[in-house]
TORMAR-60702 format. One line per 10 residues: their letters; for each residue x, y, z of N, C-alpha, C. Coordinates in nm, 4 decimals. Example, Ala and Ser with C-alpha at 12.3 -4.5 7.8 and 13.67 -1.06 7.14 Angstrom:
2
AS) 1.3190 -0.5690 0.7800 1.2300 -0.4500 0.7800 1.3200 -0.3300 0.7800  1.2850 -0.2250 0.7080 1.3670 -0.1060 0.7140 1.2900 0.0030 0.7870
//
This chain:
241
XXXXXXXXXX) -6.1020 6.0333 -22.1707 -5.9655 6.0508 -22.1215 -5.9330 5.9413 -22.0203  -5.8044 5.8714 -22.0177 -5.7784 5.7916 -21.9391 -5.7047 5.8071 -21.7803  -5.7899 5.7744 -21.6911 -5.7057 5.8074 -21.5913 -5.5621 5.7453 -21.5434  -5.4724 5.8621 -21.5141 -5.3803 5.8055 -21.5219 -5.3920 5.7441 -21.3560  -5.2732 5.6133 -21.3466 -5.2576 5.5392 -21.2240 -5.1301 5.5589 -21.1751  -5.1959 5.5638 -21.0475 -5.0525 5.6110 -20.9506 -5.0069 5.5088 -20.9021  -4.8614 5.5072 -20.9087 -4.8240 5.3579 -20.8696 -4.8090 5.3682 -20.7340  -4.8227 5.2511 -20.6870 -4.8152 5.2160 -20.5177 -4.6681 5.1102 -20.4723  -4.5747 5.2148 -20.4878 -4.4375 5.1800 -20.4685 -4.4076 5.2476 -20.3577  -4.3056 5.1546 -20.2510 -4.2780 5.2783 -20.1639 -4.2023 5.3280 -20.1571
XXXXXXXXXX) -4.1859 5.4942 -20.0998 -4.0898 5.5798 -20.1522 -3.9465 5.5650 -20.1401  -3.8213 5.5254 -20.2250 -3.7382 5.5179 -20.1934 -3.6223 5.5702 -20.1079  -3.6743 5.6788 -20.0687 -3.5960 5.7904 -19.9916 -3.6476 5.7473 -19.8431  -3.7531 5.6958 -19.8194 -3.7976 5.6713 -19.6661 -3.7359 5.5549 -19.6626  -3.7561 5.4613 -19.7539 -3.6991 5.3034 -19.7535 -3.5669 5.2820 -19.6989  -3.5075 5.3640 -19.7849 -3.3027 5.3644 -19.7784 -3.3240 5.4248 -19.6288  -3.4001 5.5126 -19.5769 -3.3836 5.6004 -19.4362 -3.4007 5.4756 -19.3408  -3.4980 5.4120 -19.3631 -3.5669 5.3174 -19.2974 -3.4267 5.1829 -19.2816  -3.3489 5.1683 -19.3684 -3.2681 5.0467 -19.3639 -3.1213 5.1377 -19.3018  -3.0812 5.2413 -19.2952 -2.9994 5.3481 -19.2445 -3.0299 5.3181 -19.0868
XXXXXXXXXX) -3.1337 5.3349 -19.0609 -3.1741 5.3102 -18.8739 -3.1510 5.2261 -18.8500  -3.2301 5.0960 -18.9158 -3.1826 4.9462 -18.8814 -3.0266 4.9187 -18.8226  -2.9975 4.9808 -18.9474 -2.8071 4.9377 -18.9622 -2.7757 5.0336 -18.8774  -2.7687 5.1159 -18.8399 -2.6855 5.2045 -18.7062 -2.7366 5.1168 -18.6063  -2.8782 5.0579 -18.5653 -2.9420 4.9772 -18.4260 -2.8597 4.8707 -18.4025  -2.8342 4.8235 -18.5217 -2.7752 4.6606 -18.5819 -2.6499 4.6602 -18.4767  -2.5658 4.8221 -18.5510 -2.4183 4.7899 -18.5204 -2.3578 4.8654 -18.4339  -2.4507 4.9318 -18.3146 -2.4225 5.0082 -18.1989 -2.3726 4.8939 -18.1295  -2.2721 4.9696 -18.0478 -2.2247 4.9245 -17.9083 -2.2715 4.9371 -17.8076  -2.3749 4.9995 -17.7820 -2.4404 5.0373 -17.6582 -2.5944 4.9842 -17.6533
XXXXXXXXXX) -2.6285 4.9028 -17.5637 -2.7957 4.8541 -17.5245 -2.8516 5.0193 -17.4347  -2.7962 5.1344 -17.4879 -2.8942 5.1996 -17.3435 -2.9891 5.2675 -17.4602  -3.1141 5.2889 -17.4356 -3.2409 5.3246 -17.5219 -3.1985 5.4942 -17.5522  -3.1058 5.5716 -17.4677 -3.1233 5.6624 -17.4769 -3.0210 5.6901 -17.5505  -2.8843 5.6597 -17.5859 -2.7774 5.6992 -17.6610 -2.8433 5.5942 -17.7887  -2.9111 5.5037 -17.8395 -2.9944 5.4460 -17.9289 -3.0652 5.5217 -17.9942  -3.1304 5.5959 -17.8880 -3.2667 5.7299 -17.9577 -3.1377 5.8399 -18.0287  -3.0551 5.8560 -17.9304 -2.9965 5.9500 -18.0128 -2.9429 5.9453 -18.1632  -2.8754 5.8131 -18.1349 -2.7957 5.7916 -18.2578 -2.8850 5.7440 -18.3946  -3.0050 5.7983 -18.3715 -3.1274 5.7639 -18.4684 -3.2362 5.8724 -18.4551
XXXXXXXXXX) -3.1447 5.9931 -18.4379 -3.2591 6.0731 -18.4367 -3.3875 6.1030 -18.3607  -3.4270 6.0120 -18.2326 -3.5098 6.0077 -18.2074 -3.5504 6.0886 -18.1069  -3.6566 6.1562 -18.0357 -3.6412 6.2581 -17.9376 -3.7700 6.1341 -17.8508  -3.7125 6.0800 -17.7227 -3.7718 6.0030 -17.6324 -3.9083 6.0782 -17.5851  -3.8675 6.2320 -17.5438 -4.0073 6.2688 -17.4523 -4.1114 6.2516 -17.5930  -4.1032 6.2656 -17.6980 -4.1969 6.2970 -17.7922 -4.2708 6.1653 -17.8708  -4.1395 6.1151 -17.9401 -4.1375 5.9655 -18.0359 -4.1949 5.8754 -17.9487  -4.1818 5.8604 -17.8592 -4.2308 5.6704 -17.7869 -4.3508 5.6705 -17.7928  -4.4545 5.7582 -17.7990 -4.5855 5.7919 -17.7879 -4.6150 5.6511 -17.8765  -4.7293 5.5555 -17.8149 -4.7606 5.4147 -17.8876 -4.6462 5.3454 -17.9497
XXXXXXXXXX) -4.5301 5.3748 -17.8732 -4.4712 5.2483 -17.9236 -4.4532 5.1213 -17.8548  -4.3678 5.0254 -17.9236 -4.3644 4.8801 -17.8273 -4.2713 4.9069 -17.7865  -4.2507 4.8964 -17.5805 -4.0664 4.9610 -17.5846 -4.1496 4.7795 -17.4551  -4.1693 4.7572 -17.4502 -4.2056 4.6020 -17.3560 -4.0372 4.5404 -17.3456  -4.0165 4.5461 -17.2099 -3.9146 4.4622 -17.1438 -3.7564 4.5456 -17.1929  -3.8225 4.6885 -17.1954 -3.6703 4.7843 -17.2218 -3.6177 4.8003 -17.0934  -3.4937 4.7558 -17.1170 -3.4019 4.8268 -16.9884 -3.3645 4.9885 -16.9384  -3.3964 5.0621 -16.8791 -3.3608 5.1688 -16.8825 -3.4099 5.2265 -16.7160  -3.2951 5.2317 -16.6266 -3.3269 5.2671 -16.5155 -3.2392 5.3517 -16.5149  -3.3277 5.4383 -16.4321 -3.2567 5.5836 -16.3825 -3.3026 5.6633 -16.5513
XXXXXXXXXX) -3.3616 5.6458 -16.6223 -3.3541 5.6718 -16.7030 -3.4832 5.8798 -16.6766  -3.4251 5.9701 -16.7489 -3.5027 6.1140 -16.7153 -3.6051 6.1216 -16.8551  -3.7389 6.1296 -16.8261 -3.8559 6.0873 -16.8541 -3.9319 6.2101 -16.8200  -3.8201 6.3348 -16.7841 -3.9596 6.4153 -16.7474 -4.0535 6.4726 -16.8600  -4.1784 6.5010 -16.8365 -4.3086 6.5423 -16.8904 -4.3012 6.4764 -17.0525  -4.2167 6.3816 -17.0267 -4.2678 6.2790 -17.2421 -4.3845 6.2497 -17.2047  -4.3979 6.2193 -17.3487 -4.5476 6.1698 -17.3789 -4.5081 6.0018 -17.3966  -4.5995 5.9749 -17.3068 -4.5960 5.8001 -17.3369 -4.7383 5.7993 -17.3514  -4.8175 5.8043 -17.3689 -4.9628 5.7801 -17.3989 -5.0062 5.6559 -17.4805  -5.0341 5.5510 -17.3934 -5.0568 5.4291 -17.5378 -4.9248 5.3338 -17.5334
XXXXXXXXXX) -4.8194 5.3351 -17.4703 -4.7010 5.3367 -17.4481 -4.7321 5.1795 -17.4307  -4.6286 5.0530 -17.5503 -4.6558 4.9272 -17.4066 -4.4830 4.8970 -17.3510  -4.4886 4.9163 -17.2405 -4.4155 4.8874 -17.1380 -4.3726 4.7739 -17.0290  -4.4779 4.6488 -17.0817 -4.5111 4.5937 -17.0072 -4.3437 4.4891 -16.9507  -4.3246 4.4711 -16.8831 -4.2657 4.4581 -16.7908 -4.0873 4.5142 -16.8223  -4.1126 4.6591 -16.8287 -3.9986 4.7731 -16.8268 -3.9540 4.7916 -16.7387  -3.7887 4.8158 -16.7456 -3.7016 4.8065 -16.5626 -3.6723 4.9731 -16.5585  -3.7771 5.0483 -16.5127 -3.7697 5.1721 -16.5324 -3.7123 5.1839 -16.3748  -3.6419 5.1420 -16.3170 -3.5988 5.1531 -16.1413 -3.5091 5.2749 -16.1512  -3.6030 5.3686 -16.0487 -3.5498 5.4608 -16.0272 -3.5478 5.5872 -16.1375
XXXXXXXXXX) -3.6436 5.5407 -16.2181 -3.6505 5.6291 -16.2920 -3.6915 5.7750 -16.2969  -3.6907 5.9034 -16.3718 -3.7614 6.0491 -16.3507 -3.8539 6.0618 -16.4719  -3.9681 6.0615 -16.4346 -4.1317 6.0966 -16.4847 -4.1486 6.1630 -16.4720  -4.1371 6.2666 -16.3799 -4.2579 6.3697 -16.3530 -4.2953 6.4605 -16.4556  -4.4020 6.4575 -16.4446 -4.5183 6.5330 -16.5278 -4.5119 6.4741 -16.6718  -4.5072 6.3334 -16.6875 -4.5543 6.2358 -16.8008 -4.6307 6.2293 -16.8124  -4.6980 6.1537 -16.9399 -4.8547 6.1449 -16.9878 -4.7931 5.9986 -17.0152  -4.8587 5.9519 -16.8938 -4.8604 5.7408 -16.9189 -5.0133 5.7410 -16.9257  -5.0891 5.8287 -16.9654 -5.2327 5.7525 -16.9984 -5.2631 5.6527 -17.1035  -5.3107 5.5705 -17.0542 -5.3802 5.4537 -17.1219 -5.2652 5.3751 -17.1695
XXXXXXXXXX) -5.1393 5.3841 -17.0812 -5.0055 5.3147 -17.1082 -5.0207 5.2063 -17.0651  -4.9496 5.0446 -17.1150 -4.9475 4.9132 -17.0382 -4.8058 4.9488 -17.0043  -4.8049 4.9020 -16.8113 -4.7097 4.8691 -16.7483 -4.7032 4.7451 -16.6499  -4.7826 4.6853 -16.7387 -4.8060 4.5475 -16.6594 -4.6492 4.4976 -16.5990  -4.6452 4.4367 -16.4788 -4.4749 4.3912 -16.4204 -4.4192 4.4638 -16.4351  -4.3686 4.5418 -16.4855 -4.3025 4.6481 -16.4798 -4.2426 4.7223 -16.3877  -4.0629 4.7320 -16.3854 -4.0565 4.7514 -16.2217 -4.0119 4.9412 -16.2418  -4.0346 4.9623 -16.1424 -4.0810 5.1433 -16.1274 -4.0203 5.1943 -15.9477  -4.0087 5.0709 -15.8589 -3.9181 5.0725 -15.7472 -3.8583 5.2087 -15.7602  -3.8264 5.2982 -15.6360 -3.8091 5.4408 -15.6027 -3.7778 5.5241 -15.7215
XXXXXXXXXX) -3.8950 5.5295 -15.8060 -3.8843 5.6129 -15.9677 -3.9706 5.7665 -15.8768  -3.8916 5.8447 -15.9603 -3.9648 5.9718 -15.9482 -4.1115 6.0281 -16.0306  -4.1765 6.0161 -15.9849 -4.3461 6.0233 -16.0882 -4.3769 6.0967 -16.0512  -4.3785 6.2289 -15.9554 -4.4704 6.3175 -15.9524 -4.5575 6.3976 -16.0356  -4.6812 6.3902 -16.0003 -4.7270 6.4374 -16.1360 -4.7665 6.4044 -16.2339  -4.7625 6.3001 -16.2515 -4.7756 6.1628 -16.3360 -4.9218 6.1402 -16.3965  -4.9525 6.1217 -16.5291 -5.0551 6.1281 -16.5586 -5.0544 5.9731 -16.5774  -5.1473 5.8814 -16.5084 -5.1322 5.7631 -16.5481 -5.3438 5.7317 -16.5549  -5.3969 5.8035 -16.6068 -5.5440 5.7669 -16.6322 -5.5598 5.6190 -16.7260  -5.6486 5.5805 -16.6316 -5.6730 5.4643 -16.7502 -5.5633 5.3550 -16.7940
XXXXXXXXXX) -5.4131 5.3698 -16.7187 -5.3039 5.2888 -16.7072 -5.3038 5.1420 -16.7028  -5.2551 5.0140 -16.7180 -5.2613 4.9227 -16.6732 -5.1276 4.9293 -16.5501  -5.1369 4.8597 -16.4472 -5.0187 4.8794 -16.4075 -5.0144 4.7074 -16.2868  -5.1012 4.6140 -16.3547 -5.1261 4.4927 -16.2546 -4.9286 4.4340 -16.2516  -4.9313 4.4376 -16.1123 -4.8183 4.3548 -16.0663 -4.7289 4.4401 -16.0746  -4.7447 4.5464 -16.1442 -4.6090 4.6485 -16.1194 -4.5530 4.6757 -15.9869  -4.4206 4.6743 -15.9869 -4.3317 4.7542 -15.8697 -4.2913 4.8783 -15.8786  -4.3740 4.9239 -15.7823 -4.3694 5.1257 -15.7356 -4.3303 5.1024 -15.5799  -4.2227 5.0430 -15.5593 -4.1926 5.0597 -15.4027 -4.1215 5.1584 -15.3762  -4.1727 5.2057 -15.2562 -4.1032 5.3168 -15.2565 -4.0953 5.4409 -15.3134
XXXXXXXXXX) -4.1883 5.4248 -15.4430 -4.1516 5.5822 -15.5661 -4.2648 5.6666 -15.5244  -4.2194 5.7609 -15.5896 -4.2583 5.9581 -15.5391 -4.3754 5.9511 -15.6228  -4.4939 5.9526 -15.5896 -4.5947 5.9432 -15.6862 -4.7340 6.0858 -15.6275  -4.6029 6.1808 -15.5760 -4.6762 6.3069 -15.4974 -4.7873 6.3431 -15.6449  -4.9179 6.4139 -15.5892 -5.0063 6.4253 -15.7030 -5.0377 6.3879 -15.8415  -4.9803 6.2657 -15.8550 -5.0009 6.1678 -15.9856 -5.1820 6.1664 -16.0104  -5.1820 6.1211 -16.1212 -5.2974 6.1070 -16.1622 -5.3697 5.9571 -16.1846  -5.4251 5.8681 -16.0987 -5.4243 5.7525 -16.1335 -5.6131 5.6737 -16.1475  -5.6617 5.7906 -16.1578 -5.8030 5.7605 -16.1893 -5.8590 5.7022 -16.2938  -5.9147 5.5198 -16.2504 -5.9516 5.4127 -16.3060 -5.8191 5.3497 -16.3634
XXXXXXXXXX) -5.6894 5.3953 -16.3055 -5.5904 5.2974 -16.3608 -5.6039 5.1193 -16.2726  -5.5587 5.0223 -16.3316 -5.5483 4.9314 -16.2992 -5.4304 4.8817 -16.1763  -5.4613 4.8424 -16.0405 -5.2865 4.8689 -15.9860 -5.3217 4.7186 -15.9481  -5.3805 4.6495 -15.9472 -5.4563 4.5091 -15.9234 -5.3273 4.4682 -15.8723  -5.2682 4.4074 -15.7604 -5.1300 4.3340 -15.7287 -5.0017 4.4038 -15.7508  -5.0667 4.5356 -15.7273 -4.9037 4.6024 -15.7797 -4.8280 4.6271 -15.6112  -4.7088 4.6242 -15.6274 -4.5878 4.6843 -15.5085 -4.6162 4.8019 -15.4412  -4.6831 4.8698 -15.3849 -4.6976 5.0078 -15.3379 -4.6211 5.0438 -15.2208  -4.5214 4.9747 -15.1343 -4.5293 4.9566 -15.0377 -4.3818 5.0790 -14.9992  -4.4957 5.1570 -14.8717 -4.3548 5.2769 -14.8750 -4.3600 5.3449 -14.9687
XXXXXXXXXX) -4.4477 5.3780 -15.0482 -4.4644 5.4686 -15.1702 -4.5147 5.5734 -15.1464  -4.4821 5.7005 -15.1964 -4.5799 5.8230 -15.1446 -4.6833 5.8896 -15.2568  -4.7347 5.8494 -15.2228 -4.9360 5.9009 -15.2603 -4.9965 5.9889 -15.2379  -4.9612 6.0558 -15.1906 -5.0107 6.2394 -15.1367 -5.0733 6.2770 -15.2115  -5.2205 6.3287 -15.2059 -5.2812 6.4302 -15.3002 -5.2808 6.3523 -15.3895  -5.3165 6.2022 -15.4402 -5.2937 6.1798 -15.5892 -5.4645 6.1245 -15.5819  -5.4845 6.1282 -15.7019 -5.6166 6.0833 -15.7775 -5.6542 5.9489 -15.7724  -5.7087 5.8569 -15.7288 -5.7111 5.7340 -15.7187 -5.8579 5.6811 -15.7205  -5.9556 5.8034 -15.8016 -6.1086 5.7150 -15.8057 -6.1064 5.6786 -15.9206  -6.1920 5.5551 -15.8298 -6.2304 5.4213 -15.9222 -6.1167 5.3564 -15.9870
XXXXXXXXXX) -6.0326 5.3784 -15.9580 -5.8883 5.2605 -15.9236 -5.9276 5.1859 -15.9065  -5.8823 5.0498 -15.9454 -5.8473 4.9016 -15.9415 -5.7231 4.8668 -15.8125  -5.7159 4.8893 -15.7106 -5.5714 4.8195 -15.6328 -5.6169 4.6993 -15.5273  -5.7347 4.5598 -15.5523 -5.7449 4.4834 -15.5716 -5.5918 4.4300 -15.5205  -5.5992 4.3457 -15.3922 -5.4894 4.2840 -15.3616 -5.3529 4.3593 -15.3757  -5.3533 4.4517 -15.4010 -5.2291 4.5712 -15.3888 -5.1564 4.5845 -15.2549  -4.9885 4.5433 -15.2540 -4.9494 4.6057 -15.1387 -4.8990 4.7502 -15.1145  -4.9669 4.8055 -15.0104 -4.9686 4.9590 -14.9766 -4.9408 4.9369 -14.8346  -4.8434 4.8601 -14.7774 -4.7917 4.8761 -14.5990 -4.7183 4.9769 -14.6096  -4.7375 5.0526 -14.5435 -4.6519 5.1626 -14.5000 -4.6365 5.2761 -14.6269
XXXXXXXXXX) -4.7352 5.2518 -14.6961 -4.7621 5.4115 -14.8145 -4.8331 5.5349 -14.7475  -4.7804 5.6383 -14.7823 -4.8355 5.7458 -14.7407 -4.9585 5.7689 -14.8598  -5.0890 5.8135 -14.8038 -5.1872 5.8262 -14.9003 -5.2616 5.9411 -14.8274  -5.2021 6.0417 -14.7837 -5.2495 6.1809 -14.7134 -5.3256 6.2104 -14.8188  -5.4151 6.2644 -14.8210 -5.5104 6.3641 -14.8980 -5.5205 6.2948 -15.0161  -5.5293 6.1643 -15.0554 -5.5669 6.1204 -15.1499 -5.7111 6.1061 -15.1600  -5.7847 6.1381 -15.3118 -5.8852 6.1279 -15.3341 -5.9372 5.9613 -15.3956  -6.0225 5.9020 -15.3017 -5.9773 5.7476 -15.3507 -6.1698 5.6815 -15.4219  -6.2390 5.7768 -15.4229 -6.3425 5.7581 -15.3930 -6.4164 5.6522 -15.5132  -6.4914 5.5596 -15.4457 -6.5105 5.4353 -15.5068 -6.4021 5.3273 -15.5609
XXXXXXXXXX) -6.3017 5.3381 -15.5355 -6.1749 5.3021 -15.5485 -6.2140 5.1338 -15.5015  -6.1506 5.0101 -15.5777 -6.1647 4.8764 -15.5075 -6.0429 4.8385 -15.4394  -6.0258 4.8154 -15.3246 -5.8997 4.7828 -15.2467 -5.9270 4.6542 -15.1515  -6.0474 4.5597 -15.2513 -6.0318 4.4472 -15.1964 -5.8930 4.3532 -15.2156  -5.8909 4.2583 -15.0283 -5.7655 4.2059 -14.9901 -5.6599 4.2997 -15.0104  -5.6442 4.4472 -15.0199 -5.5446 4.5136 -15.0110 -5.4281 4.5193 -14.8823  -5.3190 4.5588 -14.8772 -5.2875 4.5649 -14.7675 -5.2406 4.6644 -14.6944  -5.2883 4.7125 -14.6596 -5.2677 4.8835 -14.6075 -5.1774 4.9066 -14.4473  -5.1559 4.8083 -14.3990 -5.1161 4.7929 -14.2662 -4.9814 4.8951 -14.2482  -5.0020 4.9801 -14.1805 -4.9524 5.0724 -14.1143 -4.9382 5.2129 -14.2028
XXXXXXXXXX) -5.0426 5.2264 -14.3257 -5.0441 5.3569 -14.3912 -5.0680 5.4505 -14.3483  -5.0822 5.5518 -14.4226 -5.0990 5.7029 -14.3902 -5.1980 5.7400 -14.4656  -5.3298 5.7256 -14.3967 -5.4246 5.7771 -14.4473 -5.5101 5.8821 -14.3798  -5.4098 5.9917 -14.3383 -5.4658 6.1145 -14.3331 -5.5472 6.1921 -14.3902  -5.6502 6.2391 -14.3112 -5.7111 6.2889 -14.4284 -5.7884 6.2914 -14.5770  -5.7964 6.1527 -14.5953 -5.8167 6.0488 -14.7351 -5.9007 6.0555 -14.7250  -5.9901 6.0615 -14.8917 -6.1105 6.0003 -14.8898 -6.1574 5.9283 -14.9604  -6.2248 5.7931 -14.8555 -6.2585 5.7393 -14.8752 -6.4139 5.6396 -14.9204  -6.4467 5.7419 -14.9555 -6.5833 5.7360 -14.9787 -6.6529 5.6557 -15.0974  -6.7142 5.5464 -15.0230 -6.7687 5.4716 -15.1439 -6.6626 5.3583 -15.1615
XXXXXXXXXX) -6.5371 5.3325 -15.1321 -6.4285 5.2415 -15.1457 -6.4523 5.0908 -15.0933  -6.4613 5.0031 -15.1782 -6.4107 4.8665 -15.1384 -6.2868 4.8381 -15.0607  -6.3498 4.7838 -14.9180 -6.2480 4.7764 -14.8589 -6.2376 4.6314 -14.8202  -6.3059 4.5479 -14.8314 -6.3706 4.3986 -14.7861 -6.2892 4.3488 -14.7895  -6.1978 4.2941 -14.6687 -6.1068 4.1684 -14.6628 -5.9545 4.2192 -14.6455  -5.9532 4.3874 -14.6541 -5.8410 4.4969 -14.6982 -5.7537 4.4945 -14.5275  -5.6981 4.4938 -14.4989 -5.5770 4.4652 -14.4183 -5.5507 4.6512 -14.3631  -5.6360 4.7011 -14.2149 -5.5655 4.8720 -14.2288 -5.5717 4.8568 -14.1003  -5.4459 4.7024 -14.0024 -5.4386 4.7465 -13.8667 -5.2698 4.8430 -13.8758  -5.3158 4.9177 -13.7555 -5.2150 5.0447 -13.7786 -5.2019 5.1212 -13.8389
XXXXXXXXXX) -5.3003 5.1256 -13.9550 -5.3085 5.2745 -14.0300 -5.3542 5.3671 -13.9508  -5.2375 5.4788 -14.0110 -5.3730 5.6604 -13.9578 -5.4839 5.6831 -14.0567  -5.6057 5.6186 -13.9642 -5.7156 5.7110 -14.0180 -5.7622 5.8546 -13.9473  -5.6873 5.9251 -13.9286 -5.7053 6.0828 -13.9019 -5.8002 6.1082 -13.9919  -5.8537 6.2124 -13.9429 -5.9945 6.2638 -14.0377 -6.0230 6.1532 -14.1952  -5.9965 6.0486 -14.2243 -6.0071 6.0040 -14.2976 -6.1822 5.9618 -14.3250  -6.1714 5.9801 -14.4380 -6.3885 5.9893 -14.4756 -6.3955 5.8293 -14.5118  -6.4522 5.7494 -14.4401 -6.5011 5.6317 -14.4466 -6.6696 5.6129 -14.4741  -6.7187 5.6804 -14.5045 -6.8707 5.7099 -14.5149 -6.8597 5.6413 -14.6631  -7.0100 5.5644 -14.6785 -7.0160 5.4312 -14.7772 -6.9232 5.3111 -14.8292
XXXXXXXXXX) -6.8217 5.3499 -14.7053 -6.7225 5.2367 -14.7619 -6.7398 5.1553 -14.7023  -6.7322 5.0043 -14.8231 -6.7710 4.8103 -14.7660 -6.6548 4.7717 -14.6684  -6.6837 4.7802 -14.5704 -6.5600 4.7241 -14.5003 -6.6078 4.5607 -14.4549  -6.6739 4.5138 -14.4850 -6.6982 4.3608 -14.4784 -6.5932 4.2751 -14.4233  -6.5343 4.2034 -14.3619 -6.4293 4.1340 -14.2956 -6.2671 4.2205 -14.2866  -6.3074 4.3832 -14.2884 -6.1899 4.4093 -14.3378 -6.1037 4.4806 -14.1416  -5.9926 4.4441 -14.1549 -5.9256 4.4522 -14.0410 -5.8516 4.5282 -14.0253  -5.9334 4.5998 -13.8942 -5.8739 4.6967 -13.8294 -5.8027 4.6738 -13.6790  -5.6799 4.7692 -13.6192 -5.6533 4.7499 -13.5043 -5.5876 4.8807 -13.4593  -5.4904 4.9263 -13.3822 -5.4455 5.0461 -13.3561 -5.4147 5.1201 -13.4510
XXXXXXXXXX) -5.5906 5.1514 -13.4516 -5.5765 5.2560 -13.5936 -5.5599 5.4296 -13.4624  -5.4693 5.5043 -13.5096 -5.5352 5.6625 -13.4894 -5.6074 5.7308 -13.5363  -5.6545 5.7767 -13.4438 -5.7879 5.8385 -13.5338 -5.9164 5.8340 -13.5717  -5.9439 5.7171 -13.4957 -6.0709 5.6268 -13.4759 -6.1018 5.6491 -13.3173  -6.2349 5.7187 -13.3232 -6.2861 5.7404 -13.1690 -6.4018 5.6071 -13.1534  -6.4440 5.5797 -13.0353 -6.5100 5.4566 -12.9990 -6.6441 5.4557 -13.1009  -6.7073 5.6077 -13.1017 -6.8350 5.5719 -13.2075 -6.7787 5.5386 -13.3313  -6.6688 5.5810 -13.3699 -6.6553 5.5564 -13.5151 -6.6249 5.3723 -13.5167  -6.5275 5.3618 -13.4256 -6.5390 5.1946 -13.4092 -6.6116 5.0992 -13.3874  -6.7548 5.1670 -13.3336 -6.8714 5.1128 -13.3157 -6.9503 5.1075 -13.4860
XXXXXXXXXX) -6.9255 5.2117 -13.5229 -7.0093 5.1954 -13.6552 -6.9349 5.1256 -13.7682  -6.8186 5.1189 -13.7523 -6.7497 5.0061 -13.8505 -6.7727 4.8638 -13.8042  -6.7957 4.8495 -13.6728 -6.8116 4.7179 -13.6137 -6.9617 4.6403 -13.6763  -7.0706 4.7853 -13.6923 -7.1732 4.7404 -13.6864 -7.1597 4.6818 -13.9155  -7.1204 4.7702 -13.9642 -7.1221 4.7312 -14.0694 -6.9860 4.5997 -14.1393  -6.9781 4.5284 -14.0466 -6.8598 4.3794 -14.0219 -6.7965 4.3960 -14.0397  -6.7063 4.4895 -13.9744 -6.5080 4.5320 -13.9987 -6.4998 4.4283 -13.8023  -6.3781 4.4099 -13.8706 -6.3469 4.3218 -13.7488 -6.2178 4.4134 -13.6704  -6.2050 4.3580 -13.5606 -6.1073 4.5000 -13.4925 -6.0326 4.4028 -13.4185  -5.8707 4.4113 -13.4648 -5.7355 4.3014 -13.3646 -5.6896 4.3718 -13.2736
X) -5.6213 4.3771 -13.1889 -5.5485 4.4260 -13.1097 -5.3899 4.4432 -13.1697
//
């Protein structure tokens, strides 16, 4: 008996669907991603999951709890945008500007996020363990309670970020710049700090135990009693006035 062969044509009903989207994308009047998704069926929190949306405009844009997982983004003008409780794991947001976006909650594991701008944005209990922040904007950003071991923020500016009760542990924050943060309570344990910039931070109860502070500079820190300044001195943190 001969087997019969199935032909490998593609289906015409997806095809014609497929050139139907095009042509509505083609001949919209509107650049905004979200009246786009609509007018194509598309549901944003769900669909973007691995797609290429790299160098989409969409600020202010409401993002709460989609799935971006895999997402590339890389240098997306999400300013001011609402995240909270997204899944940006293992998302590229390389450059990418994110400036006073709402993220709380934010699952960003395993993220790229080098050079991104988060100034300023709400990043209360985000999830950012082993994401990449290598040179990213932090500055004035709030960090509370968020996840940050074994993070990459490598030359990262963080002046004036709140990082209360952040868990940062083994975290690299070499040449970072931390000058005048809020590191209440933080821990810091095990963290690269070598060369890291934290005159005027609050270190209030902050856990500095195994962390490299190698040339890293301190000055009217609170929260630092004379032994504790003695034992950072002894392991080469340098202390300004």
């Amino acid at each position: 008996m001969e087997s019969k062969k199935i032909a490998n044509t593609p289906n015409e009903k997806s095809l014609q669907r497929l050139l139907n989207l095009i042509q509505t994308i083609v001949e919209s009047d509107t650049d905004d991603l979200s009246e786009l998704a609509k007018k194509v069926r598309l549901n944003p929190l769900k669909d973007f999951a691995g797609a290429n949306l790299s160098s989409v405009v969409w600020p202010g844009a409401d993002l709460s709890g989609a799935n971006l997982v895999k997402t590339n983004l890389i240098a997306a003008d999400l300013t001011e945008a609402v995240l909270s409780g997204a899944d940006l794991s293992s998302a590229n947001l390389n450059t990418a500007q994110l400036s006073h976006a709402i993220l709380i909650s934010v699952n960003f594991t395993s993220a790229k996020l080098l050079g991104t701008s988060l100034k300023s944005a709400n990043l209360l209990g985000a999830n950012l363990n082993t994401a990449d922040l290598s040179d990213a904007d932090l500055s004035d950003a709030n960090l509370s309670n968020t996840d940050l071991k074994r993070a990459n923020l490598s030359r990262a500016n963080l002046r004036g970020a709140n990082l209360s009760g952040a868990q940062m542990h083994h975290a690299n924050l070499r040449h970072a710049n931390l000058d005048k943060a809020n590191l209440y309570a933080a821990n810091l344990y095990g963290v690269d700090l070598s060369y890291a910039d934290l005159r005027g931070a609050n270190l209030k109860d902050t856990e500095l135990g195994a962390a490299i502070v190698v040339n890293t500079l301190f000055g009217n820190n609170q929260g630092l009693s004379e032994g504790m300044m003695a034992d950072l001195k002894r392991r080469k943190a340098i202390f300004k006035g």
